[in-house]
C-alpha positions in Angstrom: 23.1 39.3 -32.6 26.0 41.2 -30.9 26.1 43.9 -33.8 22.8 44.4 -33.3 22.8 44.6 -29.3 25.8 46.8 -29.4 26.8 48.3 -32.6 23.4 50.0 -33.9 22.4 51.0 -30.1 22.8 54.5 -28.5 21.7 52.6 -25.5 25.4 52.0 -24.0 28.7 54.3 -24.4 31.5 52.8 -26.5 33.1 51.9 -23.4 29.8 49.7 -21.9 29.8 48.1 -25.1 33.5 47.3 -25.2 33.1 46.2 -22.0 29.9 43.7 -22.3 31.7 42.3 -26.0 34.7 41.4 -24.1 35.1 37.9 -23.8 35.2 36.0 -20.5 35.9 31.8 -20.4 34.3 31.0 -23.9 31.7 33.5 -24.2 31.0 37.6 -23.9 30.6 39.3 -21.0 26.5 40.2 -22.2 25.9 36.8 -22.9 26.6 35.9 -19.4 24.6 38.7 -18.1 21.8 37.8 -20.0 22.1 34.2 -19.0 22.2 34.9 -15.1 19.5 37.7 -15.9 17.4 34.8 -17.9 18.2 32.3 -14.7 16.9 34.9 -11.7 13.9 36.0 -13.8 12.9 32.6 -14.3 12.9 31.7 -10.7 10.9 34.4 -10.0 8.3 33.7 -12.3 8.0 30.2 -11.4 5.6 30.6 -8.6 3.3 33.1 -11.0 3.1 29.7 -13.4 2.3 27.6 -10.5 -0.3 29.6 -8.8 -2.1 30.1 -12.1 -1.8 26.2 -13.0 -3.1 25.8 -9.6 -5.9 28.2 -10.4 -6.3 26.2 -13.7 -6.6 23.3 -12.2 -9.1 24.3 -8.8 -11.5 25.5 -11.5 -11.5 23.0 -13.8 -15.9 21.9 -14.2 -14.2 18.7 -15.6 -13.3 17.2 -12.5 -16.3 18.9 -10.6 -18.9 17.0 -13.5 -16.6 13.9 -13.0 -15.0 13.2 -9.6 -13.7 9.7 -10.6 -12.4 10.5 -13.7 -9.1 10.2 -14.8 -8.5 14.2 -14.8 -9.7 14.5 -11.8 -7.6 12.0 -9.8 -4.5 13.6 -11.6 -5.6 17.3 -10.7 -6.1 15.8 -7.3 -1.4 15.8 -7.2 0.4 18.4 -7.0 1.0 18.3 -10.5 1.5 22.3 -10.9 5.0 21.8 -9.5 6.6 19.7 -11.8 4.6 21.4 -14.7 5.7 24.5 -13.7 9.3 23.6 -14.0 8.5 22.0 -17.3 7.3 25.3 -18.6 10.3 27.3 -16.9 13.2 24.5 -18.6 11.5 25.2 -22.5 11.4 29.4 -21.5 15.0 28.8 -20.6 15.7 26.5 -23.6 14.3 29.9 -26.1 16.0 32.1 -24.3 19.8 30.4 -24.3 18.8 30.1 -28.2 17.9 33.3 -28.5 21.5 34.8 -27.3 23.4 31.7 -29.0 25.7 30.0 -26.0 28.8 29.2 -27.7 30.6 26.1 -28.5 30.7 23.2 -25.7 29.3 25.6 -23.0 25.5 25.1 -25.3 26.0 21.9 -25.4 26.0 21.5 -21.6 23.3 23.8 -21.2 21.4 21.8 -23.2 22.2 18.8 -21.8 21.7 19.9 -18.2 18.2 21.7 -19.6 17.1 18.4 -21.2 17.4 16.1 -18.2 15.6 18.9 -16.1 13.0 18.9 -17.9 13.0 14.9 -17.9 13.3 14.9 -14.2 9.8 17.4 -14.3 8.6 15.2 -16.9 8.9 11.4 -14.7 7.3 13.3 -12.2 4.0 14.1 -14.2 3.8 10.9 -15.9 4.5 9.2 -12.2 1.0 11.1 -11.2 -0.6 10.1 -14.5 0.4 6.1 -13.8 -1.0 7.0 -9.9 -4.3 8.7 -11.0 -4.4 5.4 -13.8 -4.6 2.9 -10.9 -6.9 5.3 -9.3 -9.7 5.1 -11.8 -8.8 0.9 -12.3 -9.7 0.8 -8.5 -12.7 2.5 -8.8 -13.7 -0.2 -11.8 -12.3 -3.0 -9.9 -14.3 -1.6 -6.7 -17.7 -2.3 -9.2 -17.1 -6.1 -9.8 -17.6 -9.1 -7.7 -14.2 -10.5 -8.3 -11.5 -9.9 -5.6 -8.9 -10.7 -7.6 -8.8 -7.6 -9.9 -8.5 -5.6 -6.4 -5.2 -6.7 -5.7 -4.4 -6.6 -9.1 -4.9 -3.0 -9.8 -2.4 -1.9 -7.0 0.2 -4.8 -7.7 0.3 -3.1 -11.6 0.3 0.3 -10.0 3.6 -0.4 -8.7 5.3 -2.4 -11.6 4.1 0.9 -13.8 5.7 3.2 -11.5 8.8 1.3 -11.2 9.0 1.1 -15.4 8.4 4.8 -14.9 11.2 5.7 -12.7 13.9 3.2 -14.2 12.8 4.1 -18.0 12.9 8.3 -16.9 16.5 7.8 -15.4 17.8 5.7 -18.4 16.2 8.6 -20.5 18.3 11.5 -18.1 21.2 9.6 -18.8 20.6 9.8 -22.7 20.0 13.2 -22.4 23.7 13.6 -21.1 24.9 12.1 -24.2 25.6 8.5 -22.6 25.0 5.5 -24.9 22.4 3.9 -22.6 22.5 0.8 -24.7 26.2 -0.1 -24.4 25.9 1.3 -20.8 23.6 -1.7 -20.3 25.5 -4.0 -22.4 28.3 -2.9 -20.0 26.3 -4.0 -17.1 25.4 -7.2 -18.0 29.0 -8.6 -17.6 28.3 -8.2 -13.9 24.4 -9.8 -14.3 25.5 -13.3 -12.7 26.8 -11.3 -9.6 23.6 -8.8 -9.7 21.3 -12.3 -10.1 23.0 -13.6 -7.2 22.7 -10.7 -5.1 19.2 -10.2 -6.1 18.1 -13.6 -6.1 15.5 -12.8 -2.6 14.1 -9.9 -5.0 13.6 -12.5 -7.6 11.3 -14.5 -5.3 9.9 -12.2 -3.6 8.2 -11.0 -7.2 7.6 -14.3 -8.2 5.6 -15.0 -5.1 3.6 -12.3 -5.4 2.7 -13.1 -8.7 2.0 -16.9 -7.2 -0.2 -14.9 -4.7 -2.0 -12.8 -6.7 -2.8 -16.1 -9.3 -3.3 -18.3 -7.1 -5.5 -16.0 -4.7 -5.0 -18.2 -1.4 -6.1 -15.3 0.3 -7.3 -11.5 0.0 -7.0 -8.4 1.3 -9.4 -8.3 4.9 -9.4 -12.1 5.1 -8.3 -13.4 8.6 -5.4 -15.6 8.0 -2.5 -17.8 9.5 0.7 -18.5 8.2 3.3 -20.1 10.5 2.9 -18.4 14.1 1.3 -14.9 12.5 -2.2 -14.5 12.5 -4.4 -11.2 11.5 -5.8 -9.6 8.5 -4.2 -8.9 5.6 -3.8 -5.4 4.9 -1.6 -5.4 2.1 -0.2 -7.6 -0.2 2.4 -5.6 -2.1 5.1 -6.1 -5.0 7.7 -7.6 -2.4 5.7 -8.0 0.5 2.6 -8.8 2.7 1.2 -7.2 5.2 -0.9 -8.5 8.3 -2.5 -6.2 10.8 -2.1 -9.1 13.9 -4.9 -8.9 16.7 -2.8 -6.6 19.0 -2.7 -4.3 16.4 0.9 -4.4 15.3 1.7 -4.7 11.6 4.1 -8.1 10.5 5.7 -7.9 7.2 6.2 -11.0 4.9 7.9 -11.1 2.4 6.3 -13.0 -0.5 8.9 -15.7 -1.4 7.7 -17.0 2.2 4.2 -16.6 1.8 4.0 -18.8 -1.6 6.2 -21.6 0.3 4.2 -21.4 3.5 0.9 -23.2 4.2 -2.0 -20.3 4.7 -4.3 -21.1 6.9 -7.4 -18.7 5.5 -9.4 -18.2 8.2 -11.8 -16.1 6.3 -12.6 -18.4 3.6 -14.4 -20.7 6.3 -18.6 -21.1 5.1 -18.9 -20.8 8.9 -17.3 -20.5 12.5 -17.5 -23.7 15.1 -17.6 -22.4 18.4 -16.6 -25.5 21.3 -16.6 -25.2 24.8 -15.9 -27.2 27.8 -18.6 -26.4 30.7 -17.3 -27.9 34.0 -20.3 -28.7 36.8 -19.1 -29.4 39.6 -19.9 -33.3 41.1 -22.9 -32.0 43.4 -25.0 -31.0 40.4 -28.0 -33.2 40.2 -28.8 -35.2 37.7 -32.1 -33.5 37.1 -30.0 -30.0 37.0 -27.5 -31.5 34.2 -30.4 -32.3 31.9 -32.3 -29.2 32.4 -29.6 -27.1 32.3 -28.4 -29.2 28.4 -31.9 -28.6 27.8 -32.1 -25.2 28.3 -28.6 -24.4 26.6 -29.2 -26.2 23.9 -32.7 -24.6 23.4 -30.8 -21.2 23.9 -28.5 -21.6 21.3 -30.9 -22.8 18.5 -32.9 -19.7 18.5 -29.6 -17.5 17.5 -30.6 -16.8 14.1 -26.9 -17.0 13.2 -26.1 -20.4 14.8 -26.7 -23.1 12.0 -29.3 -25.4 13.6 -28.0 -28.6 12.7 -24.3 -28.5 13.9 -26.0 -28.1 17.7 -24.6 -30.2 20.2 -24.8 -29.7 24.0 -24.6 -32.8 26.0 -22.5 -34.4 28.8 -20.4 -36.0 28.0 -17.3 -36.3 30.7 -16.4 -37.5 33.9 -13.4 -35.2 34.4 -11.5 -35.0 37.8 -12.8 -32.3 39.6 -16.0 -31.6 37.0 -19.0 -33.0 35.6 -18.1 -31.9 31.5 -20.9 -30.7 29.3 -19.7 -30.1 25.9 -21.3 -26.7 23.6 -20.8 -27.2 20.4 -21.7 -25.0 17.4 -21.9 -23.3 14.2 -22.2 -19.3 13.5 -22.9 -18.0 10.0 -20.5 -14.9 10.7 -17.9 -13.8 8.1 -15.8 -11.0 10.2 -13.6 -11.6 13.6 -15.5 -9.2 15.5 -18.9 -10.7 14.7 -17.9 -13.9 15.7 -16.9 -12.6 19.1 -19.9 -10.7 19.9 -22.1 -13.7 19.0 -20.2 -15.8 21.1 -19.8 -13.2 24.0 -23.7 -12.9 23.6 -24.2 -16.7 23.7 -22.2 -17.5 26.6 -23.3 -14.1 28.9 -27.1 -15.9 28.4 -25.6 -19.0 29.9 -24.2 -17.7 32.7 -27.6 -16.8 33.5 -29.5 -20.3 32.7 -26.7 -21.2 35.0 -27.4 -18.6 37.7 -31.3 -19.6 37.3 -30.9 -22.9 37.8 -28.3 -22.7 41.2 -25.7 -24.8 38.5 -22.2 -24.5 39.9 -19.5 -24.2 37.4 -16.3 -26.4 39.1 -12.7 -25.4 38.7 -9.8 -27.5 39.7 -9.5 -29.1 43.0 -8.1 -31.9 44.9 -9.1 -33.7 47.8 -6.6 -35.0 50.4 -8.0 -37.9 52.6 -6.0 -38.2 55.8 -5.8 -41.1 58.2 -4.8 -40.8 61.9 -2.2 -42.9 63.2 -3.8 -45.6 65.1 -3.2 -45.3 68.5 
């Protein structure tokens, strides 16, 4: 190689050549050159290969034939970076095999090259696994079963976890580490790493007790001790629940498996009860029309289950006459349920404005007695 770059060429003076042959650290000063020259070029270049994976990849009829396709959901990443630098480590690979780096200084190069490219590499397999769980939604989406919802996401993760540990394991080999005894190593401190990991440990294996045991689901409306919301998320160590004032409470998963879950959105139907107060100079004719008329009211709600109807009085409370409503709504969300209710209840009002029915709210009396003169 340097005979032919220097010897046979009329390209540089005797002096050039001298020069560039002369060796520096562990190699000559051309190979050097060429290296750094090989380095710059490259990182120029690199944006050329990404704009025309990019342009690969924007064109592709594939994904325009097939939207929910695997291809498509992985073109969908910025996948050109990574790939890009995937392309640039191999050019760089040829060319420090092309001027052959001497002695221990290749065998860092290569080392250094190899778990660049693996770095690159994790990343592109990382969207693969993503646009995988993508096109399992989709699937899951399609079937009646709930459970295979959470289930996609939950083995998203795990995937991308095996991904990350088993690419960093494989950077390390590329360094020349025995991975194997580096883990055998390890595992003379496992007992402290078990302790110290022991609320990981349970946090998994609740969420796999969640996701088997399916005591709720993603949108159901739920309790567990003093939380109560929708669940947004249930994730690999935690849940999430989107609460009623719209703040976001995280649980982790060891809890949820030990705490009772009150699914709220589970329930065939929702019982509405309410207390109406008259006040004591309501008449009794007034009190029966007025149950009459509630009742009647409430029966001709197409969501209200007929059956589970109750208006009556049904209380002599201190400062009211008590008429209890009592009901059943065929509603599956929250917000339906309150806008049935709120619809319900506005119509009362007005039966009671109709009739001249008074609703009572607290009041004593106070009987006083002169002094006797």
């Amino acid at each position: 190689m340097e005979k032919f770059l220097f010897e046979e060429s009329h390209i540089f003076s005797a002096e050039i050549a001298a020069l560039l042959k002369h060796t520096m650290l562990i190699m000559p000063n051309w190979k050097w050159l060429a290296l750094v020259a090989f380095i710059i070029i490259g990182v120029l270049i690199r944006p050329l290969i990404q704009f025309g994976l990019k342009e690969i990849k924007l064109h592709n009829p594939w994904t325009k034939k097939f939207p929910k396709s695997f291809t498509s959901y992985l073109f969908r990443g910025e996948i050109e970076r990574p790939a890009a630098w995937v392309i640039l480590g191999l050019i760089w690979f040829a060319c420090g095999d092309s001027i052959e780096l001497t002695g221990k200084f290749q065998t860092y190069y290569e080392h250094f090259l190899k778990a660049f490219i693996a770095i690159h590499v994790i990343r592109l397999i990382y969207y693969a696994v993503d646009a995988l769980g993508s096109v399992f939604a989709d699937i899951a989406a399609k079937t009646e079963s709930t459970m295979d919802d959470q289930l996609v996401p939950f083995a998203s993760k795990i995937l991308k976890i095996l991904v990350v540990v088993l690419g960093f394991l494989t950077v390390l080999q590329s360094f020349g580490l025995n991975v194997m005894s580096l883990l055998a190593g390890l595992g003379l401190g496992g007992l402290a790493l078990a302790l110290a990991a022991q609320d990981t440990a349970a946090n998994l294996f609740g969420s796999v007790t969640i996701l088997v045991d399916n005591p709720c689901k993603i949108g159901d409306w739920v309790k567990v001790k003093d939380v109560e919301g929708t669940v947004e998320e249930i994730g690999f160590r935690s849940t999430r629940i989107r609460t009623f004032y719209n703040s976001v409470i995280t649980i982790p998963n060891g809890t949820m498996a030990k705490e009772t879950i009150d699914n709220m959105g589970v329930r065939p139907a929702r019982r509405i009860r309410q207390i109406l107060g008259l006040t004591y100079e309501t008449p009794i004719e007034k009190i029966e029309e007025f149950c009459d008329r509630v009742r009647y009211l409430i029966i001709q709600d197409e969501k209200v289950i007929t059956d589970t109807v109750t208006v009556a009085f049904n209380n002599f409370n201190s400062s009211s006459l008590d008429v209890l409503v009592n009901f059943h709504l065929q509603v599956f969300t929250g917000p339906e349920e309150l806008a049935h209710q709120q619809r319900i209840f506005l119509e009362i009002v007005k039966i009671a404005a109709e009739l001249k029915v008074d609703f009572a709210y607290p009041t004593n009396t106070v009987y006083y007695r002169g002094a006797q003169g």
